[in-house]
PAZAPA-4460 file (N, C-alpha, C; in steps of 0.05 Angstrom, whole numbers, plus 32768, in hexadecimal, padded with zeros to 4 digits):
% residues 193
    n_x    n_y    n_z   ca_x   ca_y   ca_z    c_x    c_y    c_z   seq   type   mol
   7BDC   80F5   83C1   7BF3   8102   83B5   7C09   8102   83CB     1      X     A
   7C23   80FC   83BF   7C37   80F7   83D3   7C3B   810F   83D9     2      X     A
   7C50   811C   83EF   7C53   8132   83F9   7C71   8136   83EF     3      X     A
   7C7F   814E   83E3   7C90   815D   83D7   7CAB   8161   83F7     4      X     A
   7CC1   815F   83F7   7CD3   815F   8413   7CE8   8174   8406     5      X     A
   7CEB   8184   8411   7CFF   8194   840F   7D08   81A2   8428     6      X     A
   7D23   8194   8433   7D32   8196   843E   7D50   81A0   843F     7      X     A
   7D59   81AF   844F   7D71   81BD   8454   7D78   81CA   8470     8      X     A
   7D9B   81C6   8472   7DA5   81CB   848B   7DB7   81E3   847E     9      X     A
   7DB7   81EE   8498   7DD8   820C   8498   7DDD   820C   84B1    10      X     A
   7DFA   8217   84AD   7E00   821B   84C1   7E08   8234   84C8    11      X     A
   7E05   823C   84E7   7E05   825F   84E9   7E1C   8262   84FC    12      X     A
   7E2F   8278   84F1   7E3D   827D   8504   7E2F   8292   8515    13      X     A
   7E25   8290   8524   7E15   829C   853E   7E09   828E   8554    14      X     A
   7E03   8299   8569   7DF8   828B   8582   7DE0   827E   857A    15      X     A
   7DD9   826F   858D   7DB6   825E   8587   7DAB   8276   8595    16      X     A
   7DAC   8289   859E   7D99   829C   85B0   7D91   82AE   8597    17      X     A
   7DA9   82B2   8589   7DA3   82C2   8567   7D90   82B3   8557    18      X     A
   7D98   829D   8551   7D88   8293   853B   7D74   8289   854A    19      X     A
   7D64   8286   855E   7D4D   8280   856F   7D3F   829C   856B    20      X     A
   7D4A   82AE   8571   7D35   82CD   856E   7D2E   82D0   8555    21      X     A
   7D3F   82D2   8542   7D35   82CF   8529   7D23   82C0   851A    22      X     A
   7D27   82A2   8526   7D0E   8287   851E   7CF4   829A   8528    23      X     A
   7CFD   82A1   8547   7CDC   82A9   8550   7CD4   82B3   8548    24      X     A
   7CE1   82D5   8540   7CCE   82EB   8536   7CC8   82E3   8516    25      X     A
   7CB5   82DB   8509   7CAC   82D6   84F5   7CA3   82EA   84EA    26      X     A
   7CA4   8304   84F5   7C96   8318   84ED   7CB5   832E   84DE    27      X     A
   7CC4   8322   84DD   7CE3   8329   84CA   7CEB   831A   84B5    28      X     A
   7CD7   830B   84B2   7CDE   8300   849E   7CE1   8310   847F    29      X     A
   7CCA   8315   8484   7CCE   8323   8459   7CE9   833A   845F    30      X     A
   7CF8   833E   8474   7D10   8346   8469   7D26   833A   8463    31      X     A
   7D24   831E   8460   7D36   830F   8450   7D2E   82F3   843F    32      X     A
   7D0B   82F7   843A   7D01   82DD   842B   7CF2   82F4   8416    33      X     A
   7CF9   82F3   83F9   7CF0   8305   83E4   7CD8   8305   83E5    34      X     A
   7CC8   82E8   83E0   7CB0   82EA   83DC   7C9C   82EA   83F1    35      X     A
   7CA8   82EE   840A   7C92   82F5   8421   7C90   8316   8425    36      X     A
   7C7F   831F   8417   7C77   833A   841C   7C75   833F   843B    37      X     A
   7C5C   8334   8450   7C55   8345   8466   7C58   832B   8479    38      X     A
   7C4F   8326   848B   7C53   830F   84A0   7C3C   831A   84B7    39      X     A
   7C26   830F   84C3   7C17   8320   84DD   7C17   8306   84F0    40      X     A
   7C1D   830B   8506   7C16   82FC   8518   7BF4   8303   8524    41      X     A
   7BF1   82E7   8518   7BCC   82EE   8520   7BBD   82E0   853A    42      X     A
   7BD0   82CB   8549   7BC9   82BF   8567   7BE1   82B1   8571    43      X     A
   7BDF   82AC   8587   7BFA   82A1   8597   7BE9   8298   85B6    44      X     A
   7BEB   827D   85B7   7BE6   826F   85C4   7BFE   826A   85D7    45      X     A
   7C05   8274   85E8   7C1F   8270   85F8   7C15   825A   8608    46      X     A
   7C01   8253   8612   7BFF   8234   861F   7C01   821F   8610    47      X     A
   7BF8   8221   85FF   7C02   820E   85E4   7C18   820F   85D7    48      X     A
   7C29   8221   85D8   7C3F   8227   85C3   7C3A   822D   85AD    49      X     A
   7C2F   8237   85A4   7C21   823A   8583   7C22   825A   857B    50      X     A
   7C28   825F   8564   7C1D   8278   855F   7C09   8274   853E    51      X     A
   7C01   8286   8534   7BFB   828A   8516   7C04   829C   850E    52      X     A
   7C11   8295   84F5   7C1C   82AE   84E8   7C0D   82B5   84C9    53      X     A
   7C03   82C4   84BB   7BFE   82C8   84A0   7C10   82DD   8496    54      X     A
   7C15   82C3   8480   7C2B   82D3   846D   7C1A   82D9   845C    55      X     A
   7C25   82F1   844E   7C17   82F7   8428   7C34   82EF   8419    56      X     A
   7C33   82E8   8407   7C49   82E3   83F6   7C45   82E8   83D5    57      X     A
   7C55   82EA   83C9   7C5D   82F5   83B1   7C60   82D4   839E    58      X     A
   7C4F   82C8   8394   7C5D   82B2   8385   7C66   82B9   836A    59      X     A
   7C7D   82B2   8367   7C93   82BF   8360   7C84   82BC   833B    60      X     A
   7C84   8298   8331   7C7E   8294   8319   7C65   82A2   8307    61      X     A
   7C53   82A7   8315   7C3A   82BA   8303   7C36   82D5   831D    62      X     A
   7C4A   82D5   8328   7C42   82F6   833D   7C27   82FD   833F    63      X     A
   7C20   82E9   835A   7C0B   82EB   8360   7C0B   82E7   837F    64      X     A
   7BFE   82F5   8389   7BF8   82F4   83A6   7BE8   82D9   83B4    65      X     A
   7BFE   82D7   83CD   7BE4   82BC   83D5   7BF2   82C4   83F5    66      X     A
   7BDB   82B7   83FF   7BD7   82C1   8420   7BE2   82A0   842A    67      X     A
   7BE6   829A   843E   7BEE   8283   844F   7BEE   8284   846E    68      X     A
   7BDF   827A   8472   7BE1   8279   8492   7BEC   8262   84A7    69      X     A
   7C01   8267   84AF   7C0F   8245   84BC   7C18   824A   84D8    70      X     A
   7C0A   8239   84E9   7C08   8238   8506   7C23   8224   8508    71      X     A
   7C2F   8233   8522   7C47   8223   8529   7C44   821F   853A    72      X     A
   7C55   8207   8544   7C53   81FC   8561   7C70   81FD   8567    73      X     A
   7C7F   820B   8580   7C9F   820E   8587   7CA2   8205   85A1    74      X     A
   7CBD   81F8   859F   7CC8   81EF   85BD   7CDB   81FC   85B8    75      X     A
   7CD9   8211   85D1   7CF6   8220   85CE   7D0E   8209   85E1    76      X     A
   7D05   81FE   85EE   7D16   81F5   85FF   7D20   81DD   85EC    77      X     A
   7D1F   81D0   85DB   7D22   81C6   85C9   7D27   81CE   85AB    78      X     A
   7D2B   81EA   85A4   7D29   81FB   8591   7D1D   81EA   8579    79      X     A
   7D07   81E0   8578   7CFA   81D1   8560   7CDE   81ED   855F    80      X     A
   7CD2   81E9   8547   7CBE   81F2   853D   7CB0   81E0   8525    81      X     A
   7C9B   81DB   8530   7C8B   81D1   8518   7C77   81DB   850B    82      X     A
   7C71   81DD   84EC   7C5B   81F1   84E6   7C4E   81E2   84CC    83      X     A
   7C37   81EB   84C2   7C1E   81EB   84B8   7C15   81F4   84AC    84      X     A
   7C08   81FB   849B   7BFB   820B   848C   7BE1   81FC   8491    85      X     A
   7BCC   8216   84A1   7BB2   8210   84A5   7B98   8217   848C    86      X     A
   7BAC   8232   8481   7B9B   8242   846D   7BAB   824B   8459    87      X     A
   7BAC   8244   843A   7BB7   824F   8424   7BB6   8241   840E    88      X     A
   7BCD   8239   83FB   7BC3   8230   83DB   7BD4   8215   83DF    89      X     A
   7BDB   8203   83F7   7BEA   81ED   83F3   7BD0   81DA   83FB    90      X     A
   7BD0   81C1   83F0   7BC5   81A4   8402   7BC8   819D   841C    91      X     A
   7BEA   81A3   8424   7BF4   819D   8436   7C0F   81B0   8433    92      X     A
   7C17   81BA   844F   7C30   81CD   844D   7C35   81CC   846E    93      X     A
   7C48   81B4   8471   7C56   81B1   848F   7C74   81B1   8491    94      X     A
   7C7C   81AE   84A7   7C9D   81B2   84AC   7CA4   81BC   84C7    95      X     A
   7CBC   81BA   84C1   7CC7   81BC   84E1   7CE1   81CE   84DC    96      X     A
   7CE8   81DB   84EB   7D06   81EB   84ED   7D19   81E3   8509    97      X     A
   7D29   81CA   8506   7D38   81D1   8526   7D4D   81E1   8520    98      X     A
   7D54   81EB   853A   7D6B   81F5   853E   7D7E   81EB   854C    99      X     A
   7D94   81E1   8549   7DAB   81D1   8554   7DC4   81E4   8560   100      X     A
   7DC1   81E5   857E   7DDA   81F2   8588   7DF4   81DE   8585   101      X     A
   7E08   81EE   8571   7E27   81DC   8574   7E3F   81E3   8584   102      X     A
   7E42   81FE   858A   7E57   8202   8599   7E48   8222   85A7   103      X     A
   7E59   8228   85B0   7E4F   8249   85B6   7E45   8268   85A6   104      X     A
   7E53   8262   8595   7E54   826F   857E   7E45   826B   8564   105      X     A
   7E43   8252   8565   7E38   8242   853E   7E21   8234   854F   106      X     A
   7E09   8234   853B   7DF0   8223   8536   7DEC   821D   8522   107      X     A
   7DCE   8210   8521   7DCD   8201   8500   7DAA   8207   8500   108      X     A
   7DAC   8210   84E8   7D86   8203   84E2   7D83   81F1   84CD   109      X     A
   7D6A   81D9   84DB   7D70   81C8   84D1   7D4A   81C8   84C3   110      X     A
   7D44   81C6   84AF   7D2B   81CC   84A3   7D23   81B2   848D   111      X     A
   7D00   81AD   848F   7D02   819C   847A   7CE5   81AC   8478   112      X     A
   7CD3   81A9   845D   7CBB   81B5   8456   7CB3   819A   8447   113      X     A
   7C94   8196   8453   7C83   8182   843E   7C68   8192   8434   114      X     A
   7C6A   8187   8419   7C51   819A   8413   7C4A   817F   83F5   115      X     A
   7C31   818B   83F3   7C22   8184   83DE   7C07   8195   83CF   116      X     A
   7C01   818C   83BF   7BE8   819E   83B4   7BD2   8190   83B6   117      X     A
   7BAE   8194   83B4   7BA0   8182   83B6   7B8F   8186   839B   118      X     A
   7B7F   8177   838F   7B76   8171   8384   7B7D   8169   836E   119      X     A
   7B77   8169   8351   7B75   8157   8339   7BA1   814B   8342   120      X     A
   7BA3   812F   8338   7BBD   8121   833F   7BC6   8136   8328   121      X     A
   7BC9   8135   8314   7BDE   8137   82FC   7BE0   8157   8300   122      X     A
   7BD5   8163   8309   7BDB   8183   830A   7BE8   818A   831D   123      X     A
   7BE2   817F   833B   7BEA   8179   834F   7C0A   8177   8353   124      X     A
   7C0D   815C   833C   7C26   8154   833D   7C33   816F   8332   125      X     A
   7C32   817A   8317   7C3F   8192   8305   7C46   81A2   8319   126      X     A
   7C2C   81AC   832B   7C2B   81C7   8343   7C42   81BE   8349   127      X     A
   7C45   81A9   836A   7C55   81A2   8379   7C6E   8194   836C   128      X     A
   7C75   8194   834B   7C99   8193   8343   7C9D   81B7   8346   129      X     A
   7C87   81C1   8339   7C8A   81E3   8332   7C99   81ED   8348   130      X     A
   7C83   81E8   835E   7C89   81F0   8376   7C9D   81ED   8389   131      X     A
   7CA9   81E0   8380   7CBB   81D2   8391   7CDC   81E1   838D   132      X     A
   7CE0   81F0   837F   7CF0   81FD   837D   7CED   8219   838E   133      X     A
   7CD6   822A   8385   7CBF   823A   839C   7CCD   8234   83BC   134      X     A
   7CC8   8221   83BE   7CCC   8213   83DA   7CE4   8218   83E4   135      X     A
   7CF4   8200   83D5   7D13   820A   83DD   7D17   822A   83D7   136      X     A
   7D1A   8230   83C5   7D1A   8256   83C6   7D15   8268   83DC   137      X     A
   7CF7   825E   83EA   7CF8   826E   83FE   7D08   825D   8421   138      X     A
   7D07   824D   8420   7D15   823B   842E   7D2D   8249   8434   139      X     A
   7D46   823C   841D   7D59   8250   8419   7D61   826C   8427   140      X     A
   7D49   8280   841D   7D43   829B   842B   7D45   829B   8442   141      X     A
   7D2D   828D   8451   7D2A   8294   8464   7D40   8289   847D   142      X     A
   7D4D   8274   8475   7D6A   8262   8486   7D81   827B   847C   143      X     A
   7D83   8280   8465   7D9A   8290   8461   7D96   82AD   8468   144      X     A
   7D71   82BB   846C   7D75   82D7   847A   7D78   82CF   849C   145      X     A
   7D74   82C5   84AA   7D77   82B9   84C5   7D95   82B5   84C4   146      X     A
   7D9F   82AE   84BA   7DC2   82AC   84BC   7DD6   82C1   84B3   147      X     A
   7DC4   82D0   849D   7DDA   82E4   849A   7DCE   82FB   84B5   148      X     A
   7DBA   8303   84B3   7DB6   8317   84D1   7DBF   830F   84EC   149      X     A
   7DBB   82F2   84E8   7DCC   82E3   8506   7DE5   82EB   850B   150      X     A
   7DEC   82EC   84F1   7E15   82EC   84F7   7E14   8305   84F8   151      X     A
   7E04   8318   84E8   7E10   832D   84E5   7E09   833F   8504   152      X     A
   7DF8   8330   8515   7DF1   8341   8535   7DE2   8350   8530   153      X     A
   7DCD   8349   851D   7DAF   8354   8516   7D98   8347   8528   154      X     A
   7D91   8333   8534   7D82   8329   8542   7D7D   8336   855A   155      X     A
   7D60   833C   855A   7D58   834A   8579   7D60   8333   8587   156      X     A
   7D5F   8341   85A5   7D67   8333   85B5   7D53   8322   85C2   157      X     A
   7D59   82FF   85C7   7D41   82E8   85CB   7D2C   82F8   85E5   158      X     A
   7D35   8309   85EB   7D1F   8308   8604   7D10   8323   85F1   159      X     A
   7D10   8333   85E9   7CFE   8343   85E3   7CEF   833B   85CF   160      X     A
   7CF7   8325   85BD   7CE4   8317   85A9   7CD1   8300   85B8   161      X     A
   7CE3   82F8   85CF   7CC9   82E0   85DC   7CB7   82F7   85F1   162      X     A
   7CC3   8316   85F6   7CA7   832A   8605   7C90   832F   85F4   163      X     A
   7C9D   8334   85D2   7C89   8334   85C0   7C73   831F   85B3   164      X     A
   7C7F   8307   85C4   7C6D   82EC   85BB   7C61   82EC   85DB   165      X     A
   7C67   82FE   85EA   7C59   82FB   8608   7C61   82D9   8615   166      X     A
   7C7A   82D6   8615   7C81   82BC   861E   7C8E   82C0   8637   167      X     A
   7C84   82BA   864E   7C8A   82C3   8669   7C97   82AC   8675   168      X     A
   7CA4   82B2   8690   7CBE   829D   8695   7CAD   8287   86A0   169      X     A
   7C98   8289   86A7   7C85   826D   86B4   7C86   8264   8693   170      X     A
   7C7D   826E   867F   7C78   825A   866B   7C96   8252   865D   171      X     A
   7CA4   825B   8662   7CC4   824C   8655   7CCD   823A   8666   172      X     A
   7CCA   823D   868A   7CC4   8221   8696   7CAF   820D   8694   173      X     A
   7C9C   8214   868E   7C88   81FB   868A   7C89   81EE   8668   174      X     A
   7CA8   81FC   8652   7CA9   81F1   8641   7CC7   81E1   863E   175      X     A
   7CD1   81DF   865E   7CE7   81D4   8668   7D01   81E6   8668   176      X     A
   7CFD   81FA   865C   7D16   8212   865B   7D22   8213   8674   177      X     A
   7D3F   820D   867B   7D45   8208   869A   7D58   8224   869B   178      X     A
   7D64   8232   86B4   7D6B   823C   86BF   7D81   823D   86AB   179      X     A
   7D8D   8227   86A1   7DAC   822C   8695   7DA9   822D   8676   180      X     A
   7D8F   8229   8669   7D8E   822E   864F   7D88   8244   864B   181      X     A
   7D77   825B   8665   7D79   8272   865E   7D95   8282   865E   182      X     A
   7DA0   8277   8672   7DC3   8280   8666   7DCC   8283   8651   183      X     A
   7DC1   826C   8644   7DD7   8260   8626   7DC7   8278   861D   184      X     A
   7DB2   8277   8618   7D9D   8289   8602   7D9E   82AB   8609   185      X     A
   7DB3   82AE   861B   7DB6   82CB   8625   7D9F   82DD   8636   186      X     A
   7D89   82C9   8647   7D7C   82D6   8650   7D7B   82D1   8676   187      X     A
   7D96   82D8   867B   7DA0   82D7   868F   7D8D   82EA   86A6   188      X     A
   7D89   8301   868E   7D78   831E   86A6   7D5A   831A   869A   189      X     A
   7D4C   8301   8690   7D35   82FC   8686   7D26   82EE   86AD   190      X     A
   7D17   8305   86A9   7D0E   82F2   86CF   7CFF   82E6   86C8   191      X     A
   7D13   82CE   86D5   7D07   82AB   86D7   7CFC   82A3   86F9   192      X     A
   7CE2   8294   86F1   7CD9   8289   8706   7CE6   827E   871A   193      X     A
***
């Protein structure tokens, strides 16, 4: 079964240090994606870069609960994230979120989602057209609650969201984070190695 692409860019009038805190804490999300009820961060591999997150979510068409669990992998120094779904009701459920610094003020998220369903083809196919609206829907959400809290100077600040992922300044240098990108990202009083 081929895999379903749904992709989309925005652009934020806010800093990359805004919309970087926001990507990270995944645990804010269901305050601006409808159908993600709860979010738990359940491991975080900081030598790896990885966390897991399990969402519960609300599917919207027969309102029914389904759990999902999708391990990410992040380069902050590169503001990319790639993720997964290890555990839930897709075949396949991958994607990436970058974040593009443009000037001082404005960024962009730039997102694509692949997914599919597995088993019997012809139902498969029905699921993943169904779904695919599902997709962009929460997509949508979750780029447009990250941008409206961004602008509006709702985003904790990047260093107390990377204390809560326990991301220490040896590991933002050994993920190339240099001396002057903690500038840009506002973590000037973040003690660096």
């Amino acid at each position: 079964m081929s895999l379903q692409i749904v992709k989309r860019r925005v652009e934020i009038n806010a800093p990359l240090e805004a919309v970087l805190s926001l990507t990270l804490d995944a645990e804010r999300y269901p305050e601006f994606a409808p159908s993600i009820d709860a979010t738990e961060l359940v491991w975080h591999n900081q030598a790896e870069r990885k966390y897991l997150i399990r969402y519960t979510s609300t599917i919207p068409v027969i309102n029914k609960k389904a759990v999902s669990e999708q391990e990410v992998e992040y380069d902050i120094a590169n503001t990319m994230f790639r993720f997964r779904e290890t555990q839930g009701t897709f075949g396949r459920f991958e994607g990436f979120r970058r974040l593009v610094y443009l000037e001082p003020r404005r960024s962009a998220i730039e997102s694509e989602v692949r997914y599919s369903f597995g088993g019997n083809r012809l139902v498969a196919g029905l699921v993943n057209k169904a779904t695919q609206g599902i997709v962009q829907s929460n997509l949508e959400h979750i780029q447009g609650g990250i941008k409206r809290l961004a602008e509006a100077g709702q985003a904790d600040p990047l260093g107390t969201v990377l204390g809560k992922l326990q991301v220490t300044p040896a590991l933002l240098a050994q993920q190339g984070v240099t001396r002057e990108l903690l500038l840009r990202y506002g973590l000037d009083s973040f003690p660096f190695a």
